[in-house]
C-alpha positions in Angstrom: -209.9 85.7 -122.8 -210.1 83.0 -125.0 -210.0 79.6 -123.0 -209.0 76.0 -123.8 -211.3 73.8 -125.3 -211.5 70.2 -123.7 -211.8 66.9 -124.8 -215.6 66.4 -125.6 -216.4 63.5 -123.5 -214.9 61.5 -120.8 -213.8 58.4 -121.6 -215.3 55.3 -120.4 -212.6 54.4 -118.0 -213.2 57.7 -116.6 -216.8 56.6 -114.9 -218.0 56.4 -111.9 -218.3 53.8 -109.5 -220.6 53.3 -106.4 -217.9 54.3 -104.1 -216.5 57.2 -105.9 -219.6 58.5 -106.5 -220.1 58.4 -102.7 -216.7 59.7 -102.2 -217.7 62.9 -104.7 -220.7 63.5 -103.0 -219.1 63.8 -99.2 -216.8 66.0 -100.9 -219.1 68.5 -102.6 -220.7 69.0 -99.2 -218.1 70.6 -98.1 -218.6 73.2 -100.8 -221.8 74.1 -99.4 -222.3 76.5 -96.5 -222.9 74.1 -94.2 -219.5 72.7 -95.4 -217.9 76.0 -95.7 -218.8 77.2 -92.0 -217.7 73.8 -90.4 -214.2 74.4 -92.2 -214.1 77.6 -91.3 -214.9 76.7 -87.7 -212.1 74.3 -87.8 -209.3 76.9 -89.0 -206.7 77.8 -86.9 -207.6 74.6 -84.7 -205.7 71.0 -84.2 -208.7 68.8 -84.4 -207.0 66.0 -82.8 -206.5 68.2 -80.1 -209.8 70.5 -79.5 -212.3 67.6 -78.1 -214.6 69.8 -77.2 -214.8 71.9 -80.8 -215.3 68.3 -82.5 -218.0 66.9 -80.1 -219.6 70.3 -81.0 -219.8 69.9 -84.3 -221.0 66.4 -84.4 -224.1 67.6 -81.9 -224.7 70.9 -84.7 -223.9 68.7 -88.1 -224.4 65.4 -89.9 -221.7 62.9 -88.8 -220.3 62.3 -92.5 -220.2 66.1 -92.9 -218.3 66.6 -89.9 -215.8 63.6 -90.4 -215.3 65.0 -94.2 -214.6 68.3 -92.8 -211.8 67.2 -89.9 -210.4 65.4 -92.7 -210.1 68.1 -94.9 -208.7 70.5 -92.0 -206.1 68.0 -91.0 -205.1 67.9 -94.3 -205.1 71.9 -94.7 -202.4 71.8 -92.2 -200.4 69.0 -93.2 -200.7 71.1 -96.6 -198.9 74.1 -95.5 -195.7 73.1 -95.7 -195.9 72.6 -99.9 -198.7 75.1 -100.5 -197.9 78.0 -97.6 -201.0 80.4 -96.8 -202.7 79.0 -99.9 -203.6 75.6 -97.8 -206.2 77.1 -95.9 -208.1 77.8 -99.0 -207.7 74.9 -101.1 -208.7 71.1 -101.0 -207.3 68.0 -100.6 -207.2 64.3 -101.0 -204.7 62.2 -99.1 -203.1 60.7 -102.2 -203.3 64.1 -103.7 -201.3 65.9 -101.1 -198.7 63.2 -101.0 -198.3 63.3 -104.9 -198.7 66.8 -105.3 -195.7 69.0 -106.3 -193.8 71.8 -104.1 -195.8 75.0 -104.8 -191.9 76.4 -104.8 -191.3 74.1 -107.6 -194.2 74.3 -109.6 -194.0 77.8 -109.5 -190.5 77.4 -111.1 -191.8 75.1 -113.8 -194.7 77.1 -114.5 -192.2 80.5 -115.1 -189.8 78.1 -117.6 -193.0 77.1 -119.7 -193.9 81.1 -119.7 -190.6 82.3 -121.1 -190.7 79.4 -123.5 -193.8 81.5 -125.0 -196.3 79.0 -124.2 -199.6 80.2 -124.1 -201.9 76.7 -123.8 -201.2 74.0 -121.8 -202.5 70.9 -121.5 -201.9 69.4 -117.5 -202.1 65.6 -118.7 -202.6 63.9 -115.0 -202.9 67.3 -112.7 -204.3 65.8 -109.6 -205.4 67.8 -107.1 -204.4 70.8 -109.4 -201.6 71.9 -107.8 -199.5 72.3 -110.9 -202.4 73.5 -112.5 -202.7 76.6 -110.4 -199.3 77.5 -110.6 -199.3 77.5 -114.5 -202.9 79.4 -114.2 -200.9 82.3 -112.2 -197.9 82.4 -114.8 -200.1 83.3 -117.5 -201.2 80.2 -119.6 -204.8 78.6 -120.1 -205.0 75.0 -118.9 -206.5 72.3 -119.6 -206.6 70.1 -116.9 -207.3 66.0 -117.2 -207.8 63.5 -114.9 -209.6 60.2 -114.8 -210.7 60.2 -110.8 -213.9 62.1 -110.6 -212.7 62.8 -106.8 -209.5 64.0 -107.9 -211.2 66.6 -110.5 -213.9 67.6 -108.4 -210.9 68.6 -106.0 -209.2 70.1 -108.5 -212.2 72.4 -110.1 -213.1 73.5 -106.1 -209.3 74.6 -106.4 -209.9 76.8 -109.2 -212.5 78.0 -107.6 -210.9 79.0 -104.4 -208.0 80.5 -106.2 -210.2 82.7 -108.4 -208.4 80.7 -111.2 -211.6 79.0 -112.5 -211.2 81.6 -115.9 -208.1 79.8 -116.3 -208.2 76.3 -115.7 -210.9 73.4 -117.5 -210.9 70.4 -115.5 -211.6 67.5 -117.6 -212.4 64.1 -116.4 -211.0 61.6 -119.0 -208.0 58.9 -119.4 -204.9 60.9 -120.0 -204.3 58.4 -123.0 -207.6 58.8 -124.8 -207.3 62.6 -123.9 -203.5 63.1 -125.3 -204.3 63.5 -129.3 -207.1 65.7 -128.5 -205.7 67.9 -126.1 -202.5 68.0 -128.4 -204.9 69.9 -131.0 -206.0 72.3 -128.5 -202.6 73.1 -126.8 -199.1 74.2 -127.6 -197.5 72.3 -124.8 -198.1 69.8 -122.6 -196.7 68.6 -118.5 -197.0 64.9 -117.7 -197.0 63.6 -114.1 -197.2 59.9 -114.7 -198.6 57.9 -111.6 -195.5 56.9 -109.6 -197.3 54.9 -106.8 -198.9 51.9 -106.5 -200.9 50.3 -103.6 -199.1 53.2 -101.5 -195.5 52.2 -102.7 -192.9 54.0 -105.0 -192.6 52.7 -108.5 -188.8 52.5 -109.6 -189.1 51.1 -112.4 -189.7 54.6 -115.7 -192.3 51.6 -117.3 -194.2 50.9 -114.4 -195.3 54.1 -113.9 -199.2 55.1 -115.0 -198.9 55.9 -118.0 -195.7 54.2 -118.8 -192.5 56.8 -119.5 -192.4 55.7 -123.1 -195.8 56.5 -123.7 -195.4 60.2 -121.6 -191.8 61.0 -124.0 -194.4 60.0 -127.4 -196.5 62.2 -126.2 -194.0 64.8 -125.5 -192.3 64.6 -128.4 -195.2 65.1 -130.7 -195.5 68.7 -128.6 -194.2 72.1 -130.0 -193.1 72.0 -125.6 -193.5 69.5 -123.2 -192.0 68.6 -119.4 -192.1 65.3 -118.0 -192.1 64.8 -114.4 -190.2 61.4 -113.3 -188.7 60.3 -110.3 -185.4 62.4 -109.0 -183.4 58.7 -109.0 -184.5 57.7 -112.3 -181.6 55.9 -114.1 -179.8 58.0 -116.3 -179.6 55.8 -119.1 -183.5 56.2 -119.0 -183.2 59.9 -120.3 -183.5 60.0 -123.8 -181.1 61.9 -125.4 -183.3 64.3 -127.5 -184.2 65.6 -123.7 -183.0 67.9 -120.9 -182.9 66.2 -117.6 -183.5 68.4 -114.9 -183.2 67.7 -111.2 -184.7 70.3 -109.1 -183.5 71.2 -105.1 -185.7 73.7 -102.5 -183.9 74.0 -99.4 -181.2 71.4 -100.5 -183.7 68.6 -100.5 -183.8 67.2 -104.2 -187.5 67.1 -104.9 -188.3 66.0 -107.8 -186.5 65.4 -112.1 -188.4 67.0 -114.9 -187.3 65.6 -118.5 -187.6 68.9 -121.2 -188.5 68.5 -124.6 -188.7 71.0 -128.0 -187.5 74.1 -128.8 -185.8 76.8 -126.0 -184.3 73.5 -124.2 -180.9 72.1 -123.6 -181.3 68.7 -125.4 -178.8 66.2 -124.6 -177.5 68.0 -121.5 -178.6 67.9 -117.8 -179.7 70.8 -115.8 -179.2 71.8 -111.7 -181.8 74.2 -110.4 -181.7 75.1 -106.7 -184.2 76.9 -104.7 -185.3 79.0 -103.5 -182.9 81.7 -105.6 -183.8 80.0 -108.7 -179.8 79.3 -109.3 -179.8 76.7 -112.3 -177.4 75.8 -114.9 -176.1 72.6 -117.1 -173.4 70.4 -118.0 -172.6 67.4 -119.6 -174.6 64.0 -119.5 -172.5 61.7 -120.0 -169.6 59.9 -117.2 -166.6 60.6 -118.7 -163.0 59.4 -116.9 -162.5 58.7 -113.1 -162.1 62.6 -112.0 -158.7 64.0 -110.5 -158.8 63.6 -106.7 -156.7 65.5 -104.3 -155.8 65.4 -100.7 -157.9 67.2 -98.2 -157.6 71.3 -97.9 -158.3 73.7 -95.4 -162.3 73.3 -97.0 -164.6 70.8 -97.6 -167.2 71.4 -100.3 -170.6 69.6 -100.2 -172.5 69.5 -102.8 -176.2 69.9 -103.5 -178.1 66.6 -104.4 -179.6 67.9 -108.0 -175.4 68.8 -108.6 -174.9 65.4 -107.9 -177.7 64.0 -109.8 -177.4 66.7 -112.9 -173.4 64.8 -112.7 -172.0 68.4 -112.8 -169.7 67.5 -110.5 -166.7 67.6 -112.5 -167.5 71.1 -113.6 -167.8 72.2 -109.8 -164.8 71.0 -108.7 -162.9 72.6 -111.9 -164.7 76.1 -110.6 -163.5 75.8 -107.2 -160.4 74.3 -107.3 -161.6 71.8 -105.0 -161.2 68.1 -106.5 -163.0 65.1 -105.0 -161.2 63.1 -102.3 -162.2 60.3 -103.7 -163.6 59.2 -107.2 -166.3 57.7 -106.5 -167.7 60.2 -103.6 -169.1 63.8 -103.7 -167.4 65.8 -101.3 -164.6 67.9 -102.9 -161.9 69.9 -101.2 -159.3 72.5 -101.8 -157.3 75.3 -99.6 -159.1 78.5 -100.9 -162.9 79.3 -100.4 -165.1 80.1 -103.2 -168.5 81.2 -102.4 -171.0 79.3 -104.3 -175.1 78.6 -104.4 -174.0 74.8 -105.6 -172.1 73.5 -102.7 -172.0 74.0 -98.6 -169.0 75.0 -97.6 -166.9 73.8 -94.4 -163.3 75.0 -92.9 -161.7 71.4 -91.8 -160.0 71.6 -88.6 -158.8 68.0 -88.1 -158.5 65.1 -90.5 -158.1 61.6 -88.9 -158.2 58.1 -90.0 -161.9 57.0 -88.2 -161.8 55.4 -85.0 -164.4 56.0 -81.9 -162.0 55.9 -79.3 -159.7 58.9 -81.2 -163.1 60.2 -82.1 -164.2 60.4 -78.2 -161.0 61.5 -77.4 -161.5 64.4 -79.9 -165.1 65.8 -78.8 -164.4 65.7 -75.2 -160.7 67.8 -75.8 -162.7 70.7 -78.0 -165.6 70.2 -75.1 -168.0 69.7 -78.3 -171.5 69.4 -76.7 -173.3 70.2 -80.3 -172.0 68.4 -83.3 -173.7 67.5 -86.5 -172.9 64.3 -88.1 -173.0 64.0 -91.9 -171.8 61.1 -94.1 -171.2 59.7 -97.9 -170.0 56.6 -98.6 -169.3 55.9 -95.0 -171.0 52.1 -93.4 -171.8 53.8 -90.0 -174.9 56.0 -89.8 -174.5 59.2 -88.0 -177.3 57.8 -85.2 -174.4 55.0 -84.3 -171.8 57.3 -84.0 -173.6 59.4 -82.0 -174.3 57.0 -79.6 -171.1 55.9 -79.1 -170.1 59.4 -78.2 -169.8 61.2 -74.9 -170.9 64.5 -76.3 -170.2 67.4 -73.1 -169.2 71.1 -73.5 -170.2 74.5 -74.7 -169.1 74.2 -78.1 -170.5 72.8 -81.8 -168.9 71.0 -84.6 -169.9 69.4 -87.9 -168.3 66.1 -88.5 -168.1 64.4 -92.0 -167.7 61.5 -92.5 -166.5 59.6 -95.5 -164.2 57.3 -97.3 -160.4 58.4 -99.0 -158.5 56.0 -100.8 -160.5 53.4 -100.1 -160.1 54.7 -95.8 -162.6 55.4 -93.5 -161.6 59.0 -92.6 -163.0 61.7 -90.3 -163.3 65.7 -90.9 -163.8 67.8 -88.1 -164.6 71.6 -89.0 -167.0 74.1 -88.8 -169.6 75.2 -91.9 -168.3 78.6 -93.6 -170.8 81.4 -92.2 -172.2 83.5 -95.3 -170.2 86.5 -96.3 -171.6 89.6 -94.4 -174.5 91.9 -96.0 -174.3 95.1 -97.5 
């Protein structure tokens, strides 16, 4: 297999310091047997928890090993949740693992980048690798860059651990020394700008690291590129020679990926919910206030990347279910259309809001269960629970929101899926 060539040198922002160089070493003893037994030791085992495993160790080991080690295996677990079985094999820095991407997700990227034809790839900011590895197992050659020397060594041990190391360079360098020369090596390119700082979200597309208009001149000098950004990035931030996609897993909107070149929808904005890889696009641009119609016998919620792709107009044409207000996304209508894009509920009382009705209400239907959900409504579903006397055998889903400009209440139940085969 013919592999990517890198960049030939680090740059000189890419060197390392005293305390990263410490930082490397600590690490890279955990790659040695010694390192690799104390990890394994610790698998399966909540280290906060087991005293008398960690006491143990510190009697058997070297106290830096052993405090690299817990570190890494209380990170292995916090892991699983975006990486699955794969976190027990792989390595991890804080920052890494609170930056890193969904392996759901990346997965999904890494497939759209594969049926675009790409081949090379150049992972301009990859981290931990995370994105890396998930482009490694769709096929393509990567070349990974990063300037932390921490950050790469984690990302090469990665590799490693996969048995993805045929697949994947790991370069140390500054992304925006690295960009030309990686260009000339690779037909396509993923940026994941920097959107922290000091441990706090950056809002603002030119304050990330690299800036967003220096990520979209790179990608548009790319026969393929994705940009990751921030799911509430302003829309008027989306160039318009680029597809905006907003990307769900398990109705949580995870993260906005901006699509440029050929085999894209440029101009138009893109909904992709997982799992069940359900995606399509719409228009970009807010046209007129939408129709809005009293409410019907259902309630249609729908998914955050509908609502931030602004394909809500489009749903609520393909269920017959306009919004009840304009400015809100809950639509409604009085015949029930099964759809990926939108929760569906069966509305059993509509009321103008008040707690004593409300009160009233639970303790007649002897609710003891009820699920509180809200959109543009000033109470949070906390302070209306606690105002309530909830008692009974019996569960509800109350909605909370705002028609004609009234706070209004929706009791009903969510519509069960249809039965299997």
């Amino acid at each position: 297999m013919t592999r990517v060539a890198p960049p030939s040198s680090p740059s000189p922002a890419g060197r390392t310091g005293p305390g990263e160089a410490e930082s490397v070493a600590a690490f890279q003893a955990l790659l040695t047997g010694p390192g690799h037994a104390l990890l394994e030791g610790l698998r399966g085992h909540d280290p906060a928890a087991d005293l008398a495993l960690v006491t143990r160790l510190r009697r058997d080991h070297p106290a830096a090993l052993v405090s690299a080690a817990l570190t890494q295996a209380r990170l292995r677990q916090r892991a699983a949740a975006k990486f699955g079985a794969d976190a027990e094999r792989m390595f991890f820095t804080p920052d890494g693992l609170e930056q890193a991407t969904r392996a759901s997700v990346a997965d999904w990227r890494a497939a759209r980048f594969a049926l675009l034809g790409v081949r090379r790839i150049a992972d301009l900011g990859c981290g931990i690798g995370g994105d890396a590895i998930a482009l490694a197992r769709a096929g393509l050659t990567v070349l990974a860059v990063d300037r932390s020397p921490l950050t790469c060594a984690v990302a090469r041990a990665n590799a490693e651990a996969l048995g993805l190391a045929d697949r994947i360079d790991v370069v140390r360098a500054d992304v925006t020394e690295a960009a030309p020369e990686a260009a000339a090596y690779c037909d396509a390119a993923f940026l994941d700008p920097a959107r922290r700082t000091g441990g706090s979200r950056v809002f603002d597309p030119e304050s990330y690291a690299p800036p967003l208009s220096w990520a979209v001149a790179v990608a548009r000098r790319m026969e393929h590129a994705a940009l990751k950004v921030a799911p509430g990035i302003p829309h008027e931030a989306v160039p318009e020679d680029a597809e905006g996609e907003w990307v769900s897993d398990a109705g949580d909107v995870k993260e906005a990926v901006l699509w440029f070149g050929a085999g894209t929808a440029a101009g138009r904005y893109r909904a992709t919910l997982l799992p069940g890889g359900h995606s399509r696009t719409g228009g970009t641009r807010p046209g007129p206030p939408p129709r809005t119609g009293p409410p019907g016998r259902y309630l249609y919620e729908p998914d955050g990347a509908v609502i931030r792709a602004r394909l809500i107009p489009e749903l609520a044409a393909e269920l017959d279910a306009p919004p009840l207000d304009p400015d809100i996304a809950y639509l409604s209508g009085d015949t029930l259309h099964r759809t990926p894009y939108a929760t569906a509920y069966e509305i059993t009382d509509v009321l103008p809001f008040g707690l004593k009705r409300l009160r009233a209400l639970v303790r007649e239907r002897a609710i003891g269960t009820l699920t509180i959900k809200k959109r543009g409504f000033a109470m949070t579903p906390e302070q209306v629970r606690g105002r309530l006397r909830l008692s009974g055998p019996e569960t509800a889903t109350l909605l909370l929101t705002r028609i004609a400009g009234a706070p209004t209440m929706l009791l009903g139940h969510p519509v069960p899926p249809p039965p299997g085969p």
